[in-house]
C-alpha positions in Angstrom: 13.4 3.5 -27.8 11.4 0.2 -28.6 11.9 -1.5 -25.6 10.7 2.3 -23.4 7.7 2.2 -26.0 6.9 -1.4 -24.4 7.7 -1.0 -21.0 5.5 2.3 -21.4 2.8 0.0 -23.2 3.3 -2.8 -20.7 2.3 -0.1 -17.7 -0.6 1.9 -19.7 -2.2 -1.9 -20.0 -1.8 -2.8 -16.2 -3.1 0.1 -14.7 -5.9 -0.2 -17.5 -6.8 -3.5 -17.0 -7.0 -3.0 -12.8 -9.1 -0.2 -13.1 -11.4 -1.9 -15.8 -11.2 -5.4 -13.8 -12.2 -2.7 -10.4 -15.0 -1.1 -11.9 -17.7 -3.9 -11.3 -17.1 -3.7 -7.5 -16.9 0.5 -7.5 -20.8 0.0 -8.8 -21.4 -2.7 -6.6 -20.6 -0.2 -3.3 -21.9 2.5 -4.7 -25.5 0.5 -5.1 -25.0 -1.1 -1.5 -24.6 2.3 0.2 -27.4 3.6 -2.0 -29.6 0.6 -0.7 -30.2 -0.4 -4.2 -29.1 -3.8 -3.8 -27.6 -5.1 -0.6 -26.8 -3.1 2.5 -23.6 -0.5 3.0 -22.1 -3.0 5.3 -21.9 -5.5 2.2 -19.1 -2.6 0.9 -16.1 -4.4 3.1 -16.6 -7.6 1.1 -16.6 -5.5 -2.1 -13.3 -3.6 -0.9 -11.6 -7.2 -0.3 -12.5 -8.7 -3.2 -11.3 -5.6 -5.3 -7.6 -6.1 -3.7 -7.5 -9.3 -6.4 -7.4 -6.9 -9.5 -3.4 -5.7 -9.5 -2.3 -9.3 -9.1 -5.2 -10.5 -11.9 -3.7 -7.6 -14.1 -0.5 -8.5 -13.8 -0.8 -12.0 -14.1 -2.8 -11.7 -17.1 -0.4 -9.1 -18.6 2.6 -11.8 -17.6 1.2 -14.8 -18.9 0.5 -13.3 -22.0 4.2 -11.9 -22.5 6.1 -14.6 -20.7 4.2 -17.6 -20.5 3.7 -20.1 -17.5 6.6 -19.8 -16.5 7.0 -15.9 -16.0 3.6 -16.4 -14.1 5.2 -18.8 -12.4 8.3 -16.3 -11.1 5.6 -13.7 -10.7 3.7 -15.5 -8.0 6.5 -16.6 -6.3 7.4 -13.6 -5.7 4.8 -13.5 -3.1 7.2 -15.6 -0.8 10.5 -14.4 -1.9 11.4 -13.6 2.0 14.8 -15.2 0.9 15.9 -11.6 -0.9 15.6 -10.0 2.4 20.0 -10.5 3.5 19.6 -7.8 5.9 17.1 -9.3 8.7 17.2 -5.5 10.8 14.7 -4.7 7.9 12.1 -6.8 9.8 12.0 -4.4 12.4 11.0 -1.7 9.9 8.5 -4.1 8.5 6.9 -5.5 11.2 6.8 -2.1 13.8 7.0 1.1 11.5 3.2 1.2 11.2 2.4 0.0 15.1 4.7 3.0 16.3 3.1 5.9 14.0 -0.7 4.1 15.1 0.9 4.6 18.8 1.9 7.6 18.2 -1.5 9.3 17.1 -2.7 7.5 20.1 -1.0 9.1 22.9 -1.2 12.2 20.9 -5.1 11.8 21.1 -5.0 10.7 24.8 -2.8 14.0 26.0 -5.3 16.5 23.8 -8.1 14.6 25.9 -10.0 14.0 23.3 -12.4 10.1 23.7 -10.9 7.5 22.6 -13.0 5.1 20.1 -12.8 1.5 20.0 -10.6 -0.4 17.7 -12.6 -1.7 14.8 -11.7 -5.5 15.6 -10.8 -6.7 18.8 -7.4 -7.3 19.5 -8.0 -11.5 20.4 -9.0 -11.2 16.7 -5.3 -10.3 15.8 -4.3 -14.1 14.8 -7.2 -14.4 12.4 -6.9 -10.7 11.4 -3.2 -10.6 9.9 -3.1 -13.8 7.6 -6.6 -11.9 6.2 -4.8 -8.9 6.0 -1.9 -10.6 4.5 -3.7 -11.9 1.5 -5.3 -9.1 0.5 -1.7 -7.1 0.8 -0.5 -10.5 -1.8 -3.1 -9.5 -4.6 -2.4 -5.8 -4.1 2.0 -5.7 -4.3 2.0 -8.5 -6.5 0.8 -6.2 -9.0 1.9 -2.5 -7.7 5.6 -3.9 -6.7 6.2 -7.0 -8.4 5.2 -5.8 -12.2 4.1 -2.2 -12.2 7.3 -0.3 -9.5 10.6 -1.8 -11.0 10.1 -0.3 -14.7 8.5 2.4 -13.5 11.6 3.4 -11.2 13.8 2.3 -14.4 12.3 5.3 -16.0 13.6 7.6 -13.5 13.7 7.7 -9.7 12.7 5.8 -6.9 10.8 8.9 -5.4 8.8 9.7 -8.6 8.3 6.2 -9.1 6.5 5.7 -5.7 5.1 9.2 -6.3 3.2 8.5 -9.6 2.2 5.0 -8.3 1.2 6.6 -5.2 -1.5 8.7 -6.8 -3.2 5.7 -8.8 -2.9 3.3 -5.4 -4.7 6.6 -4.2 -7.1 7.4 -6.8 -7.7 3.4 -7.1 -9.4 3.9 -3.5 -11.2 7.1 -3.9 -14.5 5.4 -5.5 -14.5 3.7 -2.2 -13.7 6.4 0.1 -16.0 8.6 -1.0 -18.5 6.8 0.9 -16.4 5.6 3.9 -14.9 8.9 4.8 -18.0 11.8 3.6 -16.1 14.6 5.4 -13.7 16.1 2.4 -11.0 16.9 5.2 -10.7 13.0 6.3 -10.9 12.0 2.8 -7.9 14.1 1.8 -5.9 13.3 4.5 -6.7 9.5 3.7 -5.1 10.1 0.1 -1.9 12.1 1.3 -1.2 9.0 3.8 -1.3 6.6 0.8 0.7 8.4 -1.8 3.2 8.4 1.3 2.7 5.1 2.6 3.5 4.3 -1.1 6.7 6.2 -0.1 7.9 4.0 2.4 6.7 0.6 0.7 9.1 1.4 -2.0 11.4 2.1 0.4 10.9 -1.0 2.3 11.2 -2.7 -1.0 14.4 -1.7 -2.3 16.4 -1.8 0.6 15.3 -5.4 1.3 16.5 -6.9 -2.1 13.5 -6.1 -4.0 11.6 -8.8 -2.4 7.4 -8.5 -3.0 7.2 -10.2 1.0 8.7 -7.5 2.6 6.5 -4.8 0.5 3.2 -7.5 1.3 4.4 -7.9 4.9 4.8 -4.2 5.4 1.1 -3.5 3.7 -1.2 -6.1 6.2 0.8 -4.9 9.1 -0.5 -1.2 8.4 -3.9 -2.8 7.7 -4.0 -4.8 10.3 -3.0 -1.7 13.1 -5.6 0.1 11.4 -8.2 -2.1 12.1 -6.9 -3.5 16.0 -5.7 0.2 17.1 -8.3 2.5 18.5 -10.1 4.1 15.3 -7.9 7.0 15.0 -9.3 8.5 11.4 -12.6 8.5 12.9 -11.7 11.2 15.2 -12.3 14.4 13.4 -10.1 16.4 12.5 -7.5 15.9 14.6 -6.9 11.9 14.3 -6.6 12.1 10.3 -4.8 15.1 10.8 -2.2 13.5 13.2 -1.9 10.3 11.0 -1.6 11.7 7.5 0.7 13.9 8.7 3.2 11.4 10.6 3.2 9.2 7.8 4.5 12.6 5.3 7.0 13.1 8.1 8.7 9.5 8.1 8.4 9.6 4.2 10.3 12.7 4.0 12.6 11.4 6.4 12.8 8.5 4.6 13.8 10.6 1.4 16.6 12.8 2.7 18.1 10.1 4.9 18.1 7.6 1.7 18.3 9.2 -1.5 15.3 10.6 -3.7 17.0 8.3 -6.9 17.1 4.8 -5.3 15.6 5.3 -1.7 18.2 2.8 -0.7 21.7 4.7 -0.4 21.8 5.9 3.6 23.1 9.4 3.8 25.7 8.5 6.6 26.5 4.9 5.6 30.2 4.1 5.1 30.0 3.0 1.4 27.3 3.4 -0.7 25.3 0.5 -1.9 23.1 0.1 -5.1 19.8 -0.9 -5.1 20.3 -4.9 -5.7 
């Protein structure tokens, strides 16, 4: 009971101190797109620099519990690619998000509907991914790598990913609610994260528990988001399409490898345990 109290404790503090450490830059947005001070375009810094508070929580939280050298194993998890025994996981990793952004895109094409241009250029792609990829660090640093393995010790991998799904979610919304003004693209923009949470935990526990692969997995979504046509900026039918092929491979995803660890493959000869 005393070590669920802390575990519980340890939790309530990280997802307190990332929302508290996230505040100053939700009222920094919110006065850029009121014109108060600076300009709405100013709220893409504010959004990158408020990926740093999961990996400042937890490192905080660590250090104080476990010393330097917990911090130390913490942030090294950043590059722990060795975990990863099964390299076929790469290919989940490095296309799953390209093929649903496809996808959407010849859906969109064959319903005739114009295609916008990609937010970034695609000759931007080599400087756009090791960007991408740092902000994915301080995001799964924290979210994987301290707050997802006692959460999922608590119960099951789906509710785990589910419940952290809604914060990474909610975490957003102070943001979104300027980007995305239309309450249909806005929803749809929360479903697709409490199921891309889905499949990062997926990703993660079928690859050895390794914080890369979940980091890896997160700035190749971001950066398809931002070299694919703009897909949730057709309305209603591109958030529509998106949010609801991303539910479709999480579901998948769920049946195919078990609600409890997300790891055991329905039609595998023996059953492995989440390592």
């Amino acid at each position: 009971m005393k070590d669920s109290n802390s575990t519980r404790d340890s939790l309530v503090a990280f997802f307190t101190l990332t929302f508290l450490l996230s505040l100053p830059f939700y009222i920094l947005n919110t006065l850029a797109y009121l014109n108060v001070v600076g300009k709405p375009a100013m709220g893409a810094l504010y959004i990158a620099l408020f990926t740093v508070t999961p990996i400042a929580s937890a490192s905080v939280l660590t250090f104080r519990k476990r010393g330097s050298q917990g911090l130390k194993e913490l942030l090294g998890r950043i590059f722990d690619y060795k975990r990863i025994a099964k390299g076929r996981w790469y290919v989940a990793i490095l296309l799953l998000y390209p093929l649903i952004f496809l996808l959407c895109l010849v859906s969109i094409v064959l319903s005739g509907t114009p295609i916008p241009p990609a937010l970034t250029p695609l000759v931007a792609l080599p400087a756009a991914f090791p960007f991408f990829f740092l902000l994915a660090a301080g995001e799964e640093v924290g979210w994987m790598g301290y707050a997802f393995e006692p959460m999922q010790a608590r119960g099951s991998a789906l509710r785990a990913a589910l419940v952290l799904g809604v914060i990474w979610a909610f975490w957003h919304v102070p943001f979104f609610v300027f980007m995305m003004a239309d309450p249909f693209v806005l929803t749809a923009q929360v479903l697709s994260l409490v199921g891309t949470r889905i499949l990062v935990a997926w990703i993660f526990n079928n690859t050895g528990k390794s914080v890369f692969a979940a980091i890896l997995f997160h700035a190749v979504d971001n950066t398809a988001l931002v070299t694919f046509p703009e897909i949730m900026a057709i309305k209603p039918w591109g958030s529509a399409m998106y949010c609801g092929l991303v539910m479709f491979v999480a579901v998948a995803v769920t049946l195919l490898w078990g609600a409890q660890s997300l790891a055991r493959y329905r039609f595998e000869g023996s059953r492995h345990p989440v390592e």
